[in-house]
C-alpha positions as CSV (number, residue, x, y, z in Angstrom):
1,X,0.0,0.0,0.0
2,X,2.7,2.3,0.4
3,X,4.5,1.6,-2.4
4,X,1.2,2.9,-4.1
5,X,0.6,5.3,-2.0
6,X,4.3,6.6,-3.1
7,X,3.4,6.0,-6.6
8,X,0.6,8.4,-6.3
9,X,2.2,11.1,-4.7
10,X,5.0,10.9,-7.3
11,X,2.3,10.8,-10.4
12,X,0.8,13.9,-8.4
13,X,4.1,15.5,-7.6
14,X,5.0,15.4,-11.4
15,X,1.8,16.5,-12.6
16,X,2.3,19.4,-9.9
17,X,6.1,20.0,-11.7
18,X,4.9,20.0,-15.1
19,X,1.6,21.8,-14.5
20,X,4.0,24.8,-12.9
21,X,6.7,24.5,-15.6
22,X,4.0,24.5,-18.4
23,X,2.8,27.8,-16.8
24,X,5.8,29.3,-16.8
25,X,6.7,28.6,-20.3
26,X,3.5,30.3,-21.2
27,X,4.0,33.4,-18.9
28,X,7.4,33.3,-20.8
29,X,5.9,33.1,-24.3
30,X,3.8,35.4,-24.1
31,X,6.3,38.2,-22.5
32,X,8.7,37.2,-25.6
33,X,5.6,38.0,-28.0
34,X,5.0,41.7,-26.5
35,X,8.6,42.0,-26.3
36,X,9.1,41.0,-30.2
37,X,6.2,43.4,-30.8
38,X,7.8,46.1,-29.4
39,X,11.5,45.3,-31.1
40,X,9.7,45.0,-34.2
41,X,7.8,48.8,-33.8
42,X,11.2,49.6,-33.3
43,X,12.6,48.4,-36.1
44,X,9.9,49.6,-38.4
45,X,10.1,53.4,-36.7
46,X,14.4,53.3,-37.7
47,X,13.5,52.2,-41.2
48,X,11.0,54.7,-41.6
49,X,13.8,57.6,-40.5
50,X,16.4,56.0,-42.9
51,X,14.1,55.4,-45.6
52,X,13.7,59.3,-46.1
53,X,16.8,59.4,-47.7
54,X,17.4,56.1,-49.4
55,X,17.3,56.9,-52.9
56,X,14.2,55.7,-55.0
57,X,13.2,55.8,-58.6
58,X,9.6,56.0,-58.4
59,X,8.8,56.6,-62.6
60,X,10.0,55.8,-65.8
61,X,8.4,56.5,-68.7
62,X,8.8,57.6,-72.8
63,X,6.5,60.4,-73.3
64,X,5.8,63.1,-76.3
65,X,7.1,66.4,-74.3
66,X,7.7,67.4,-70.7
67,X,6.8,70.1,-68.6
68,X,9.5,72.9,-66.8
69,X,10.0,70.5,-64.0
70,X,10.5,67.6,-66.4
71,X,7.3,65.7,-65.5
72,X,6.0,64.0,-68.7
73,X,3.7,65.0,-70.6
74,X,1.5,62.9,-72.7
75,X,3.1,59.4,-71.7
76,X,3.4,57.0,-75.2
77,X,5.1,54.1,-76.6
78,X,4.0,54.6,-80.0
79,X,4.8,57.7,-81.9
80,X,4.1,59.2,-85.1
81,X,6.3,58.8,-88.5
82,X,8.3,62.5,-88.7
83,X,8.5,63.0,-84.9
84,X,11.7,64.8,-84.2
85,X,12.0,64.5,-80.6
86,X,11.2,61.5,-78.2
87,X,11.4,62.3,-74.4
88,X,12.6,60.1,-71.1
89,X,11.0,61.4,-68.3
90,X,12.7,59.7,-64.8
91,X,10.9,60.6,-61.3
92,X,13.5,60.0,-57.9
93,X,13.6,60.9,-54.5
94,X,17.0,61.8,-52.9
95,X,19.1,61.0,-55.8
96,X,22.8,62.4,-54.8
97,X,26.0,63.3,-56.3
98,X,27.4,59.9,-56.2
99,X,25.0,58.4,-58.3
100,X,24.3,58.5,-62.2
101,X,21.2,57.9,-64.2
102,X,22.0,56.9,-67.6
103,X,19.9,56.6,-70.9
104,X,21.1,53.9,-74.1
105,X,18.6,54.6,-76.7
106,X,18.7,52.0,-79.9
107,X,17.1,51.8,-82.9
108,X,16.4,47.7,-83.7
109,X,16.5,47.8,-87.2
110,X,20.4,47.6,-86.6
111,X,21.0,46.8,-83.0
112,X,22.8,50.6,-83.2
113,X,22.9,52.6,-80.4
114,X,21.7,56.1,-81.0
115,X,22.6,58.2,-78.5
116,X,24.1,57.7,-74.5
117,X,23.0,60.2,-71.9
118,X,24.0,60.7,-68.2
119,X,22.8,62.7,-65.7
120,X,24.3,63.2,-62.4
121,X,23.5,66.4,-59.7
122,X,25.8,68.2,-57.6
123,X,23.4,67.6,-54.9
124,X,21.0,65.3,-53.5
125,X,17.7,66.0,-55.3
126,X,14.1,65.0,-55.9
127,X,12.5,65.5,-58.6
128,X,12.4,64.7,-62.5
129,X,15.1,64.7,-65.2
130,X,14.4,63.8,-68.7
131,X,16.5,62.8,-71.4
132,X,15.7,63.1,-75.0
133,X,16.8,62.5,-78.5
134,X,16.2,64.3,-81.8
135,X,16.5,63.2,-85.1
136,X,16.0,66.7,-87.5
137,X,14.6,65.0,-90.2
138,X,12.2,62.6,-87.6
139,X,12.7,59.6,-86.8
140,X,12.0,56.6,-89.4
141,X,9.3,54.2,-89.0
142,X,10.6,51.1,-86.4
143,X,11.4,49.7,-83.4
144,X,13.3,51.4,-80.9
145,X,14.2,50.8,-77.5
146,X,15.5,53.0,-74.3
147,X,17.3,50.9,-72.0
148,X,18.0,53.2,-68.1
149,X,20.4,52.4,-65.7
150,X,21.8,53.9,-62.0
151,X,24.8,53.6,-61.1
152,X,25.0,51.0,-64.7
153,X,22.3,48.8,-62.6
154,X,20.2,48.4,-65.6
155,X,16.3,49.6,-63.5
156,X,14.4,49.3,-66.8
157,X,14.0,48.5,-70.9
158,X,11.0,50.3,-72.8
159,X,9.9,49.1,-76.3
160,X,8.9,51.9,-78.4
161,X,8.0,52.1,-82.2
162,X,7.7,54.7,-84.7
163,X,5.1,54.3,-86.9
């Protein structure tokens, strides 16, 4: 009888140990949850400060003219037989002197590359830039292509055709 007496005070003394070790472990779990919640509010909130001036291109796009501040104006990928001028216009936020944006405009008909622009500021800037090429006696019927690039990253390749 006492060896089963024993047996039962063990079974209860272990359910005791691991009923108060399972509580614990929860108690713990959940104070690890808030406390990742907060670390991760943290991180978000130090982000959010550096991200203000992480450079972004936000817009890229072919387009028939631009405005003053560069933003396009009538956006296209098709243009018109006899068009003398074709325009890149390129949005970014906190662009800075280190870094170049570069346009590689080809013509398909024979892989050529037509014309190579860079721009690069003197200070970090937000804003638009466009590129452009003209051809004075407008461009021939065909498929073109612009192909940008920062810092020779390429960031995008638009199709265009003259027709």
């Amino acid at each position: 009888m006492f060896i089963f007496l024993n047996n039962i005070y063990s079974h209860k003394k272990s359910k005791i140990t691991f009923l108060v070790a399972f509580t614990a472990l929860i108690f713990f779990l959940l104070g690890s949850v808030s406390c990742t919640a907060d670390t991760q509010d943290i991180k978000e909130k130090v982000k959010e400060a550096f991200d203000e001036d992480t450079l972004e291109i936000t817009e890229i796009v072919l387009c028939e003219s631009v405005a003053q501040d560069f933003t396009p104006i009538e956006a296209t990928d098709v243009f018109s037989e006899g068009t003398e001028e074709i325009f890149l216009s390129v949005r970014f936020d906190n662009i800075t002197p280190e870094n170049i944006l570069k346009a590689e405009w080809y013509y398909y008909g024979n892989s050529e590359v037509i014309s190579v622009q860079e721009f690069q500021t003197d200070k970090i800037l937000s804003g638009y830039n466009s590129f452009n090429i003209k051809v004075k006696e407008g461009f021939p019927p065909g498929d073109y292509k612009v192909s940008v690039f920062l810092d020779d990253e390429l960031l995008k390749v638009i199709e265009f055709t003259v027709m």
